[in-house]
C-alpha positions in Angstrom: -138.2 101.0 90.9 -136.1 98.0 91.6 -133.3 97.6 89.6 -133.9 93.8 89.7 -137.4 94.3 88.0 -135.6 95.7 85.2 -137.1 94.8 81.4 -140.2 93.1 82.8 -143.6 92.5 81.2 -146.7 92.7 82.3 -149.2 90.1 80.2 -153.1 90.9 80.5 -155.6 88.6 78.6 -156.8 85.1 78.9 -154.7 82.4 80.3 -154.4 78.5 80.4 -156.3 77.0 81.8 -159.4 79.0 80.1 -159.5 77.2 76.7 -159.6 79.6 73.8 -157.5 81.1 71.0 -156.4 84.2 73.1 -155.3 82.3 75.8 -153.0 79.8 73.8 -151.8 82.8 71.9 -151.0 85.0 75.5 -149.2 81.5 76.8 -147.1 81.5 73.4 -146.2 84.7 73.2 -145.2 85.4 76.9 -142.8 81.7 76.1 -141.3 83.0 73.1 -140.6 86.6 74.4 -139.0 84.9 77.8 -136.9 82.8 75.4 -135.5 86.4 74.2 -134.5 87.2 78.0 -137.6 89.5 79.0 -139.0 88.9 82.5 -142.6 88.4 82.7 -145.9 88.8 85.0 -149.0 87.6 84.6 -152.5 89.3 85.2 -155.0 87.2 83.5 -158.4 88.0 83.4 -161.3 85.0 83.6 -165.0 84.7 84.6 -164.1 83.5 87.8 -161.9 82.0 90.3 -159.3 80.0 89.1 -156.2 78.1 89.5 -153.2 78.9 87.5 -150.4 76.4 87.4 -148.2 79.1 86.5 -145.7 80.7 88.9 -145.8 83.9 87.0 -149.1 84.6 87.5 -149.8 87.3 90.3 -152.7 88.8 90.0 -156.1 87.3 88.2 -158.6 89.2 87.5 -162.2 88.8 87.7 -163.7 89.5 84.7 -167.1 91.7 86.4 -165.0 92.4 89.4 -164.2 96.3 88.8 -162.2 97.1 91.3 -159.8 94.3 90.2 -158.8 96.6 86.8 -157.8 99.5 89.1 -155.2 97.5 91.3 -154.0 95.5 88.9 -152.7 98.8 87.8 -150.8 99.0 90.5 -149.5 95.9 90.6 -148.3 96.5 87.2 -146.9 100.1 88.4 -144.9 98.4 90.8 -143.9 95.5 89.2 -143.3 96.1 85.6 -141.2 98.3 83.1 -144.0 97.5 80.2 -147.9 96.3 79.7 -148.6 94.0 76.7 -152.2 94.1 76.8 -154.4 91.3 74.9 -157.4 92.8 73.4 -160.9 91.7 72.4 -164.2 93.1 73.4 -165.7 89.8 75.0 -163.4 88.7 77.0 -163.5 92.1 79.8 -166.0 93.0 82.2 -168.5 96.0 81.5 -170.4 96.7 78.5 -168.5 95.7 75.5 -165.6 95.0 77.9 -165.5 98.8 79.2 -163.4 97.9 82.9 -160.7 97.6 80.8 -160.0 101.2 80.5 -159.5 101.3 84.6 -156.8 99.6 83.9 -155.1 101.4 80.9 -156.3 105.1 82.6 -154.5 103.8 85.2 -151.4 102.3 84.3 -148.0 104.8 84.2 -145.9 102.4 82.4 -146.0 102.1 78.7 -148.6 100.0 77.2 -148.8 97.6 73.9 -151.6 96.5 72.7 -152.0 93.8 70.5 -155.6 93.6 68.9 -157.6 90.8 68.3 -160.5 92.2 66.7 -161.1 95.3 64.9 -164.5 95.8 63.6 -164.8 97.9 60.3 -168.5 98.7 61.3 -168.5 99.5 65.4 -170.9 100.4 67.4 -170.4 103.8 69.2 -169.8 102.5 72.7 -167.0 99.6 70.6 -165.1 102.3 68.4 -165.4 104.9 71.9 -163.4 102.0 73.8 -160.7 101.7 71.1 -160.2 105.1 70.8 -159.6 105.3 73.9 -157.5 102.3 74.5 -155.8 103.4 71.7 -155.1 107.0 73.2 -153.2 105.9 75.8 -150.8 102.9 74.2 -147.2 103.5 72.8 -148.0 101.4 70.4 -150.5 98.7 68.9 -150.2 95.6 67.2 -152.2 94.2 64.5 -152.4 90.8 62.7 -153.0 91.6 59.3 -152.6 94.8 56.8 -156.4 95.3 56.6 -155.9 96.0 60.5 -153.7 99.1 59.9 -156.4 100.6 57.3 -159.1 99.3 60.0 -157.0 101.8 62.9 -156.2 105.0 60.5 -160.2 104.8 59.8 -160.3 105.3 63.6 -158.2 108.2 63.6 -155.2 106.2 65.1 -151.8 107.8 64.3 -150.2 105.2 61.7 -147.0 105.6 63.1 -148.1 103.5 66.5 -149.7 100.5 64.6 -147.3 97.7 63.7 -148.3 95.0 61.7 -146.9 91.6 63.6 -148.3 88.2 62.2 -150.3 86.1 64.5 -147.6 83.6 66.0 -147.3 79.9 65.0 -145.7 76.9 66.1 -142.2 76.4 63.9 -143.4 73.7 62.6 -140.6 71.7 59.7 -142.6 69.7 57.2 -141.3 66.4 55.5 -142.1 63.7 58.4 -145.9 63.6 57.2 -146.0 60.3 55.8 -144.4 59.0 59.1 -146.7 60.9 61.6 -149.9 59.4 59.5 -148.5 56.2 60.4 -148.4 56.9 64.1 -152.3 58.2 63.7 -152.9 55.0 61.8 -153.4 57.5 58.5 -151.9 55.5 56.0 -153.0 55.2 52.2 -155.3 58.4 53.8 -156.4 61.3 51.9 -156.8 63.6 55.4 -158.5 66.6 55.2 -159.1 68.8 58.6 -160.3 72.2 60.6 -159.5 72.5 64.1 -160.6 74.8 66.7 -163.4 75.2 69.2 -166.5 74.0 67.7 -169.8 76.1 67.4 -172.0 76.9 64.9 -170.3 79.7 63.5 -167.5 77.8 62.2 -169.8 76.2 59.0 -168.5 73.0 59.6 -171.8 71.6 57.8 -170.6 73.3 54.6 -167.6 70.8 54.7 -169.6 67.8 55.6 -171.6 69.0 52.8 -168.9 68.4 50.0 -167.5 65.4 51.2 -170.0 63.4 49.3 -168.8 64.5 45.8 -164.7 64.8 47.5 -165.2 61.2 48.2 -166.8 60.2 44.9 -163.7 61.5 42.9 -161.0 60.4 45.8 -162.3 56.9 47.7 -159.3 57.7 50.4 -160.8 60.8 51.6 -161.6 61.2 55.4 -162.7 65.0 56.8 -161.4 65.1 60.8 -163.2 67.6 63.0 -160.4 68.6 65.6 -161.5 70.0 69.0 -164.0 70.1 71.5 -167.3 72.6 71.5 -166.7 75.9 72.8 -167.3 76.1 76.4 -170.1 78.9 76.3 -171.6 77.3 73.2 -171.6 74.4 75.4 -172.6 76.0 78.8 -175.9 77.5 76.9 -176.7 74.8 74.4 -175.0 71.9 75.1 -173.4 69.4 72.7 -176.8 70.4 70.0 -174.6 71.7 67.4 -172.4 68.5 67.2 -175.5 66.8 67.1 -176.9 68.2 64.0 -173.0 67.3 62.4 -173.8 64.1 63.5 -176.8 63.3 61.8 -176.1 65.2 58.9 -172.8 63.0 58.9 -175.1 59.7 58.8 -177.7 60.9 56.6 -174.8 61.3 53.7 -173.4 58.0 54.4 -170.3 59.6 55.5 -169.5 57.8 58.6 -166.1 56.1 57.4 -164.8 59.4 56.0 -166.1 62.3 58.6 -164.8 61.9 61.9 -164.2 63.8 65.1 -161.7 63.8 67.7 -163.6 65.7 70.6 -161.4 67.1 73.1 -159.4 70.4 73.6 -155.9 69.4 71.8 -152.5 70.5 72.9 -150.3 72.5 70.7 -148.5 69.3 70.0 -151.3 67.2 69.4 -152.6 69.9 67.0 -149.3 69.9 65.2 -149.1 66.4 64.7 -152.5 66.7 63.2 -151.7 69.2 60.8 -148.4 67.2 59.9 -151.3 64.4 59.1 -153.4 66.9 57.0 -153.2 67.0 53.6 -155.3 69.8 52.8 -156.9 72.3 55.4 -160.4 73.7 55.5 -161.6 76.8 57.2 -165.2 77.0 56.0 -166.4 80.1 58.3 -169.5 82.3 57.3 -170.7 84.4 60.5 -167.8 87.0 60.2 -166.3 88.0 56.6 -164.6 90.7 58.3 -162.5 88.6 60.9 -159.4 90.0 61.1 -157.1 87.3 62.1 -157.7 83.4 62.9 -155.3 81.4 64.8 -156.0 78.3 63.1 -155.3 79.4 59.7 -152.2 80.7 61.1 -151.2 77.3 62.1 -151.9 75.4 59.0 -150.0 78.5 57.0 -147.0 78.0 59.1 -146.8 74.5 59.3 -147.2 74.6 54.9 -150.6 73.2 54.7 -152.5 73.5 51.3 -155.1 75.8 52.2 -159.3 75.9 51.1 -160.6 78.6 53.0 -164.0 81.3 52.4 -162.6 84.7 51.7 -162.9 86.2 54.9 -160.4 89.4 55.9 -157.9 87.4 57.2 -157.9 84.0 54.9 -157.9 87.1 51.8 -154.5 88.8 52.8 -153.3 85.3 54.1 -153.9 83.1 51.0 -153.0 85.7 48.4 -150.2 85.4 46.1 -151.4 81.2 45.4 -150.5 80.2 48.9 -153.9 78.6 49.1 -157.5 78.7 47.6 -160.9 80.8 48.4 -164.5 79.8 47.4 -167.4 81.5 48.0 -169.2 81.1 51.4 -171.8 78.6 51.9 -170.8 77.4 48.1 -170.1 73.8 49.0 -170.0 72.8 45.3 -167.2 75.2 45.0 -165.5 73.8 47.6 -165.8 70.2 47.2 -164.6 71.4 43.1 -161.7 72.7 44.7 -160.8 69.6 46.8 -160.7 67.4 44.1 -158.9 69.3 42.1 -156.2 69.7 44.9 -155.9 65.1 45.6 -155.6 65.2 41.3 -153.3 67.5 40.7 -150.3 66.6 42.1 -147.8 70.0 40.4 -150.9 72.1 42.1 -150.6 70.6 45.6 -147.1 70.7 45.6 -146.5 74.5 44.3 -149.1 75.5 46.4 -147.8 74.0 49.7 -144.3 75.2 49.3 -145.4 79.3 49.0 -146.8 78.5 52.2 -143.7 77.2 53.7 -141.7 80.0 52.6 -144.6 82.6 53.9 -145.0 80.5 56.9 -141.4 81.1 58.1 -142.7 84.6 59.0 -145.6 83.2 61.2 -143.5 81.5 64.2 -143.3 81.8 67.5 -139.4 82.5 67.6 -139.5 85.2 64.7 -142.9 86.5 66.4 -141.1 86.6 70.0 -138.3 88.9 68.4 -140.5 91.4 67.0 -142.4 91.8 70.0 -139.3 92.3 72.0 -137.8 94.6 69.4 -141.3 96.6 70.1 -140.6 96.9 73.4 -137.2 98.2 73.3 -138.4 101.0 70.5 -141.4 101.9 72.6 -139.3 102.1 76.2 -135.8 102.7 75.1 -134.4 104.5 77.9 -134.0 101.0 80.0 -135.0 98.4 77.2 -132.0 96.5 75.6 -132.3 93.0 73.9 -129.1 91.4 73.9 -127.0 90.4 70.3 -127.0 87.0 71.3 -130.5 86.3 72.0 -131.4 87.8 68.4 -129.0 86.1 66.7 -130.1 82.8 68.6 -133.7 83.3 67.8 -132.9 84.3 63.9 -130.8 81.0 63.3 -134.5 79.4 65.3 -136.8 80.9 63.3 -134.8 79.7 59.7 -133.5 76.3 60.6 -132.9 75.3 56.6 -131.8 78.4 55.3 -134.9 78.9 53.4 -134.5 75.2 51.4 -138.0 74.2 51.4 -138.5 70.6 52.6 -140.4 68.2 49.8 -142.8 65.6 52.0 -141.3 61.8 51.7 -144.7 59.9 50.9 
């Protein structure tokens, strides 16, 4: 191999510009572990043709286009010292995404996995695959401690599972008051989820409290932050923001439920959550979701927290860095709201545990664990230079641990 191609990763998953969690995540962390001094190479993988803005990018894959998993082996054989593999079932070709073991039975380089899903209940042909996958990686990577209970169950060796939290943006609260004013959010009680709208999110739930929310607290307004996923939108159109809509009027809530329909950027998304007060995640169709980018951001950027007590939201929120209610109990939650704009101690002691958790959740602290992965897992040619840790450390903890109290 080239010496020049020294210490350089190979990235498979989805990429900008497919819209979705995975591929802002795969964008993030290829940034953050670059910042450390790894080279990178991209092979992302997408329905179909598409253009990449992105110089690092050489090979895409088609997703049902087998022989496409086979030579991006060897582009990664010849190219690379390490695979970082992004892993969810849906987004590879094959049943249950099964192409993607050409491409792990065929790279020679070591692999890391980082999972996105983990099902406690698979099917055969689902736990088959992650067996598999998980056969031939050095190591995998899980967002959550449920995920490395979720792996042993699968026979996985717990000495190859690390436990890395999902990355966030390092985000410093204490300008809230003046971001609101830029949004024109003054004298605002904001309230908000974000993410790719569909029907599985249970954003009806929240419109569903507001009524008795607004009652109690007159400056109350819910945002509804993102566009409708694409495939929701390919199959059914814009139906499902429809029914929000007229559920939205028939309450009487049009001055205090609003949506800003587009797909954000990470910086319009953190000025947002600067804006937000207190953050709802109100999903129902998975209890056993195993990480959630979203709820990573709010977390990191010390958002006070209403969630249902999926996987995720359970291991995240514990320790009174945020609040759970029972799904679909939007009495519950619009109880819990309320309580949250009254008490004042409540808000405050809850938001500052999850500043000091959060500072475990961003991107530079995330970046240096990965890389520290990569030099245990291929230590023969891997080194990550003193200076770049101690450079991302002093990132990752900018005020020493002094959390920041938010000038109203």
């Amino acid at each position: 191999m080239n010496s020049e191609l020294r210490d350089t990763v190979a990235y498979v998953g989805t990429f900008p510009p497919t819209e979705c969690g995975l591929a802002t995540f795969m964008l993030d962390l290829v940034n953050s572990t670059d910042l450390g001094g790894a080279r990178s190479i991209l092979l992302p993988v997408a329905d179909d043709v598409t253009d990449y803005n992105d110089q690092k990018v050489v090979f895409p894959l088609i997703k049902e286009r087998v022989e496409d998993y086979s030579a991006a082996a060897k582009v990664i054989n010849d190219r690379a010292t390490l695979l970082c593999l992004q892993h969810e079932y849906g987004i590879f070709g094959g049943h249950d995404g099964r192409y993607v073991l050409d491409l792990v039975d065929n790279v020679t380089v070591p692999i890391v996995v980082t999972l996105h899903t983990i099902l406690p209940n698979p099917s055969e042909s689902q736990r088959e695959i992650l067996v598999a996958i998980a056969d031939r990686a050095d190591a995998l990577v899980v967002m959550a401690d449920k995920g490395v209970e979720l792996l042993v169950n699968y026979g996985v060796p717990r000495e190859k599972i690390r436990m890395i939290h999902h990355g966030a943006p390092n985000v410093i609260p204490g300008t809230e008051a003046q971001v609101k004013e830029e949004l024109g959010l003054t004298g605002k009680r904001v309230i908000s989820t974000f993410g790719l709208i569909s029907p599985s999110k249970g954003i009806e739930d929240a419109i569903a409290a507001m009524p008795a929310v607004v009652a109690q607290e007159p400056t109350a307004v819910y945002y509804i932050l993102g566009q409708t996923h694409p495939q929701v939108k390919k199959h059914a159109g814009e139906a499902y923001r429809d029914t929000l809509k007229a559920q939205i009027a028939e309450l009487g809530l049009g001055d205090h439920v609003r949506f800003v329909d587009r797909y954000l950027s990470t910086q319009e998304l953190v000025n947002w959550l600067m804006a937000t007060d207190i953050y709802i995640t109100p999903y129902y169709s998975n209890p056993h979701q195993i990480t959630s980018g979203t709820l990573a951001y709010a977390m990191a950027a010390a958002k006070v927290i209403v969630s249902t007590p999926y996987t995720y939201a359970q291991e995240l929120l514990d320790g009174d860095r945020g609040f759970l209610y029972p799904f679909r109990d939007t009495e519950v939650l619009s109880e819990t709201v309320v309580r949250l704009c009254e008490d004042r101690e409540l808000f405050e002691s809850t938001k500052a545990s999850a500043f000091l958790f959060g500072r475990n959740m961003t991107w530079p602290r995330v970046g240096l664990q990965y890389l520290e992965l990569f030099a245990h897992v291929h230590s023969k040619v891997w080194s990550v230079p003193q200076s770049i840790t101690d450079s991302l450390r002093l990132m990752e903890d900018p005020l020493d641990g002094e959390v920041p109290v938010a000038r109203e």
